[in-house]
C-alpha positions as CSV (number, residue, x, y, z in Angstrom):
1,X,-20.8,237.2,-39.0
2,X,-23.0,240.4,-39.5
3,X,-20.2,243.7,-40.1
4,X,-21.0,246.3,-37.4
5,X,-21.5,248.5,-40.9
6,X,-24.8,246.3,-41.4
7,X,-25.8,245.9,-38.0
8,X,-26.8,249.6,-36.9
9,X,-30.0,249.2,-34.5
10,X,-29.7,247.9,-31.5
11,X,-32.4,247.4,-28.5
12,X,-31.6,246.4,-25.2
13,X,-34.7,245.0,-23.1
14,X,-34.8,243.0,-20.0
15,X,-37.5,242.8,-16.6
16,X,-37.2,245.2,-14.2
17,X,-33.5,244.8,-12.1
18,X,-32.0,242.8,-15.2
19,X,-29.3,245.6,-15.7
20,X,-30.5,247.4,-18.6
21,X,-29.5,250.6,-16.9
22,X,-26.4,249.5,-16.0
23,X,-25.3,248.2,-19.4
24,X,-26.6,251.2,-21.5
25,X,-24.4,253.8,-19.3
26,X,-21.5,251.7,-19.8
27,X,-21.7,251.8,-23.5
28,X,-21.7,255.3,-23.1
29,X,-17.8,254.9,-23.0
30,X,-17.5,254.7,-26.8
31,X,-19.2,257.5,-28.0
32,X,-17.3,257.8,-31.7
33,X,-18.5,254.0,-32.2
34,X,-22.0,254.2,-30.7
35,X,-24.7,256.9,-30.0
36,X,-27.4,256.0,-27.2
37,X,-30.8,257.1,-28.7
38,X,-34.5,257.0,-26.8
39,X,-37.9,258.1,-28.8
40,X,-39.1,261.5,-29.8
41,X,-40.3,263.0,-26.5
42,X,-44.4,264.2,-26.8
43,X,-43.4,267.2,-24.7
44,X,-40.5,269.0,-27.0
45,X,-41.8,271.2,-29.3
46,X,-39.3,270.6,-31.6
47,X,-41.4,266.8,-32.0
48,X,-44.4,268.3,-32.4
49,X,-44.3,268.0,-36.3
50,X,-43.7,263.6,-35.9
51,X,-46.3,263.3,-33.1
52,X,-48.7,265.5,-35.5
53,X,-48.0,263.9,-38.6
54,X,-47.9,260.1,-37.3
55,X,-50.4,260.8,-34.7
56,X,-52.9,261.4,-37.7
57,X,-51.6,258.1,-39.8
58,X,-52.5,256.0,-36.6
59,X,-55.9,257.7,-35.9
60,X,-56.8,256.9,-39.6
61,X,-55.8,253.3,-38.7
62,X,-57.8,252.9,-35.1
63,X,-60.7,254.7,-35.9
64,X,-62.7,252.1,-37.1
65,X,-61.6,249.2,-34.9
66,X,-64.9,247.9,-32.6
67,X,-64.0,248.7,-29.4
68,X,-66.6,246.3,-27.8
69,X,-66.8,248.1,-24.4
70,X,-63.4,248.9,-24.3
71,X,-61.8,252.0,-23.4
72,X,-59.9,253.8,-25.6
73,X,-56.0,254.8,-25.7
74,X,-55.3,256.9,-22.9
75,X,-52.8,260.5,-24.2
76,X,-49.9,258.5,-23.3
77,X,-50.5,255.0,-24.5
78,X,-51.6,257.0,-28.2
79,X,-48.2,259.0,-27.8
80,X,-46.2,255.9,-27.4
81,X,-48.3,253.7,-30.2
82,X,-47.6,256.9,-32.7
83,X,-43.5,256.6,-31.3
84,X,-43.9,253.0,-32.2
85,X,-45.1,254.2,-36.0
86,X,-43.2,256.6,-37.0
87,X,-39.7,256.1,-35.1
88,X,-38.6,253.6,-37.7
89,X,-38.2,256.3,-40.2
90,X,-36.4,259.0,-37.8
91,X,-33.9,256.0,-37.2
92,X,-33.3,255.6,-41.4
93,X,-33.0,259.0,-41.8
94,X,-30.2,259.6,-38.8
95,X,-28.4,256.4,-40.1
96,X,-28.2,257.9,-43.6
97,X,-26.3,260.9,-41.8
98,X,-23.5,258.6,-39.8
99,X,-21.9,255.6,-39.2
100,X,-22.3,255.2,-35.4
101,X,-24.3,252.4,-34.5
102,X,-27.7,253.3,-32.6
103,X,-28.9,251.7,-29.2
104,X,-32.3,252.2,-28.2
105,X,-32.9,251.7,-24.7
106,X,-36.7,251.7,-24.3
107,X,-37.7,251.0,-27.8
108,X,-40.1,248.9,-30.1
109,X,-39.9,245.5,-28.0
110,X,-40.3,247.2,-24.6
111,X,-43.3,249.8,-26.2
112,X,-45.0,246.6,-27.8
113,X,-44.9,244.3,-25.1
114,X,-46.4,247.2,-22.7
115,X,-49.5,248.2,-25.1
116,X,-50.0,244.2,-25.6
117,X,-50.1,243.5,-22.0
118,X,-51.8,247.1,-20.7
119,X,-53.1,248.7,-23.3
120,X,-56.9,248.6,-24.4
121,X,-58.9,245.4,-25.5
122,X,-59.7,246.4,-28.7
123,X,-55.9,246.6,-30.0
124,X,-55.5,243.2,-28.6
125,X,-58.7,241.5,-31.1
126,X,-58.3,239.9,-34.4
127,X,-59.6,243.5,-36.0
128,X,-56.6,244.9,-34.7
129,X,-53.8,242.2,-36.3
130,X,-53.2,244.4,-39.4
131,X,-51.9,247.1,-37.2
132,X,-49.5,245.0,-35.2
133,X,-48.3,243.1,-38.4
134,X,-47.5,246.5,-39.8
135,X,-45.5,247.9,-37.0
136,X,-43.4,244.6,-36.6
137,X,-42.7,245.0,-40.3
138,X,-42.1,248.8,-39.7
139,X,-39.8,248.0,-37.1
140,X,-38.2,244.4,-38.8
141,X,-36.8,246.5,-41.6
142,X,-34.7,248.6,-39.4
143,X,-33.8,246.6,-36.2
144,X,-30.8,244.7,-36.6
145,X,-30.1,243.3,-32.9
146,X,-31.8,242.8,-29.3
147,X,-29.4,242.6,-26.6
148,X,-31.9,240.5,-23.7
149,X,-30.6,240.6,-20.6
150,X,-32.5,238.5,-17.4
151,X,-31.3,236.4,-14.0
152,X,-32.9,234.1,-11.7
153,X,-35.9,235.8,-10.0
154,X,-34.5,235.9,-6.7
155,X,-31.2,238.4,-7.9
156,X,-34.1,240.1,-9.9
157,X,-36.3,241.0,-6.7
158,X,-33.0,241.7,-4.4
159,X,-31.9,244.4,-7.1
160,X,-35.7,245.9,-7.3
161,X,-36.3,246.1,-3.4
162,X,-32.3,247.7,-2.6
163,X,-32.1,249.9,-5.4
164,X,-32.9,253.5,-4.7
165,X,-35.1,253.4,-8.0
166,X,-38.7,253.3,-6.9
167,X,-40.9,250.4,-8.9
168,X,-44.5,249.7,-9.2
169,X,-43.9,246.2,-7.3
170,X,-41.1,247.6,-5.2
171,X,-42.6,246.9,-1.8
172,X,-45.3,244.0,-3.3
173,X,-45.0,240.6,-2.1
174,X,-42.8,237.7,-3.5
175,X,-45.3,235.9,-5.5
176,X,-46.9,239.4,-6.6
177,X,-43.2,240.3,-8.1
178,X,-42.4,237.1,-9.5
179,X,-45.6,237.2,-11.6
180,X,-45.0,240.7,-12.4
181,X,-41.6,239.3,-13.6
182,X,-43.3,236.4,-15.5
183,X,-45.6,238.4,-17.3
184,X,-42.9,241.0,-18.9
185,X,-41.2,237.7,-20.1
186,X,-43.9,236.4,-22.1
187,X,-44.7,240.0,-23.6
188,X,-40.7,239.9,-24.6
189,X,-40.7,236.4,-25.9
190,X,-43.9,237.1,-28.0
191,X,-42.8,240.2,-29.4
192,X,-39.1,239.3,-30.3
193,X,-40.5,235.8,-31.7
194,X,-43.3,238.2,-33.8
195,X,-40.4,240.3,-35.2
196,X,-38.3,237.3,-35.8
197,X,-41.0,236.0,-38.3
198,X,-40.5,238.7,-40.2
199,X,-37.2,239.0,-40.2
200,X,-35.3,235.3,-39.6
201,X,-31.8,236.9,-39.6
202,X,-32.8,239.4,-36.6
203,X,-29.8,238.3,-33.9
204,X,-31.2,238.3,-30.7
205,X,-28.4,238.0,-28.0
206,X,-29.1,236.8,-24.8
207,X,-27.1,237.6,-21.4
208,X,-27.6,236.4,-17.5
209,X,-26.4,239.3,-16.1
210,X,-26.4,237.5,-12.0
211,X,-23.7,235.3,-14.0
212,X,-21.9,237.4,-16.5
213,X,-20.5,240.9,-15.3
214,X,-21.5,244.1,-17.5
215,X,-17.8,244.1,-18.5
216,X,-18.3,240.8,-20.7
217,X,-21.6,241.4,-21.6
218,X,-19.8,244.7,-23.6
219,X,-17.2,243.2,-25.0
220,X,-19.6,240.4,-26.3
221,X,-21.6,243.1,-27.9
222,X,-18.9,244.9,-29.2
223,X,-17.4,241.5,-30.5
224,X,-21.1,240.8,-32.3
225,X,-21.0,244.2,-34.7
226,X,-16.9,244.0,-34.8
227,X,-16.3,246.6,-32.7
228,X,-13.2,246.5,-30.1
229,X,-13.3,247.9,-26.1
């Protein structure tokens, strides 16, 4: 087993009502051991340098892709493909200064499988492959761990429509939900199986949170990167 000295980067992704949420805030209980990160925020000042600097290494990448009729990145899906480029080397450079391990709620697998599945056409063609394969690699050399968590669709959709937490498919119907549902899997599965080519030894833990309580699924985790609750 991996040391939790080794294993410092950790994602936590899931569909919507899996318990990501849930599971992040309770890992907020060990804050000497672990330090609950999210991506450089487009509207702080203080990140204006990274979204200038890596904003202009991902233009220089794009600009020559054929767009074929397709539209281009909107503000916020070019904020969050620049996040996707140049977080990797915030995260080195904060792990060089500690030894808490780093949970990213929100981060590369959730970012990639969105801009896959809703972004623009053109990122999604064979022109754009180079760019993809870079970013897993970007990301394979500094993700050590995805914590997965998923149920049966049926606690999935009772959690979306009885939470306060609006959602896009909150009041949709059934079938509408469960494709919605479907989709976001295949994203997930697609982009942890991408990152897993390039790096075998990526641990990818997985968690059926309508069977295991959020209590287990911790300790688990902590267990993994030999840590103790």
């Amino acid at each position: 087993m991996r040391t939790g000295k080794e294993m410092r980067v950790i994602e936590i992704i899931g569909p919507a009502g899996a318990g990501k949420t849930t599971l992040y805030k309770a890992l907020e209980k060990f804050p000497g051991q672990i330090r609950l990160s999210n991506f450089p925020n487009v509207r702080k000042i203080a990140d204006a340098p990274f979204f200038i600097f890596y904003g202009l290494i991902l233009a220089v990448k794009i600009i020559f892709l054929p767009r074929q009729g397709s539209r281009e990145l909107t503000r916020r899906e070019f904020a969050w493909m620049t996040i996707m480029m140049g977080w990797p080397d915030l995260l080195k450079h904060e792990l060089a200064k500690g030894n808490q391990i780093i949970v990213l709620d929100q981060g590369p697998v959730y970012l990639m499988a969105e801009m896959r599945d809703f972004g623009p056409e053109y990122l999604k063609g064979k022109a754009a492959k180079r760019i993809w394969q870079d970013l897993y690699s970007r990301w394979a050399s500094i993700l050590d761990m995805i914590v997965w968590l998923d149920a049966e669709n049926s606690d999935l959709l009772k959690r979306i429509r009885t939470r306060d937490q609006e959602h896009v498919v909150k009041n949709s119907s059934e079938s509408t939900m469960v494709d919605f549902l479907e989709r976001y899997r295949k994203d997930y599965q697609f982009t942890v199986s991408s990152l897993c080519q390039e790096k075998p030894e990526l641990r990818v833990l997985k968690f059926d949170t309508g069977k295991q309580r959020t209590h287990d699924i911790v300790d688990s985790m902590l267990s993994e990167i030999n840590l103790s609750s």
